[in-house]
N, C-alpha and C positions, 0 to 999 in steps of 0.2 A: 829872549824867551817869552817876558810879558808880550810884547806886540802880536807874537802869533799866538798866544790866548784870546788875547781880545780880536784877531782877526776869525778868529773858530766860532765867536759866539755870535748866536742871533740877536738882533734888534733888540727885542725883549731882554734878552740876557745882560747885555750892554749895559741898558739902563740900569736894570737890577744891580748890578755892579757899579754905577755911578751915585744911585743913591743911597748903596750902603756906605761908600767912601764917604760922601757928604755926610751921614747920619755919624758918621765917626768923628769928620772932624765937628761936628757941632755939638755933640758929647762933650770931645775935649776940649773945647770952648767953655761950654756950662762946668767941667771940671776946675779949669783955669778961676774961672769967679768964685766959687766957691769954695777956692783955695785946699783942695780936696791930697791927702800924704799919695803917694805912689800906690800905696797898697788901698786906702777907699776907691782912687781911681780906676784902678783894678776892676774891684767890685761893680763900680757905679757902672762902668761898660762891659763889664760882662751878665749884668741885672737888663739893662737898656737896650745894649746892640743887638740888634734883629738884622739878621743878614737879608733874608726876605721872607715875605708871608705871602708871596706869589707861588702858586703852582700851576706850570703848564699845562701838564699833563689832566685831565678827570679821570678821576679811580672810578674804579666799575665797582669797590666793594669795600665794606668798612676796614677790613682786615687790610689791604693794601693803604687806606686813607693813615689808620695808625703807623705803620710802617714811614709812610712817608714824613708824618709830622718827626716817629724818631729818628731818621736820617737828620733832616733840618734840623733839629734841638742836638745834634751831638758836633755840630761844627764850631 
């Protein structure tokens, strides 16, 4: 079922999806050093991980630009 996700998505999307994974595992890398309990680690990547701050699409109007930042901020 992953494969045909990642076969669904565009170029752009891809990536966007590569370097969230990367940005995770080097979170928990940085977690790992600083010997961080289950529950700071928690915190520390859900403060940190930005899934992406790319938007495809351009909003034609402020009202839709907010809309979109709260879809992104509620994943």
């Amino acid at each position: 079922m992953e494969e045909n996700k990642i076969n669904k998505l565009s170029h752009i999307g891809l990536l966007t999806v590569i370097i969230g994974e990367q940005n995770l595992k080097l979170l928990n890398k940085i977690a790992d050093r600083m010997e961080l309990t289950n529950l700071r680690r928690e915190e520390f990547i859900d403060k940190y991980h930005k899934v992406s701050f790319w938007y495809p699409k351009v909003t034609v109007s402020k009202k839709r630009e907010n809309l979109q930042k709260r879809i992104a901020n509620s994943k």
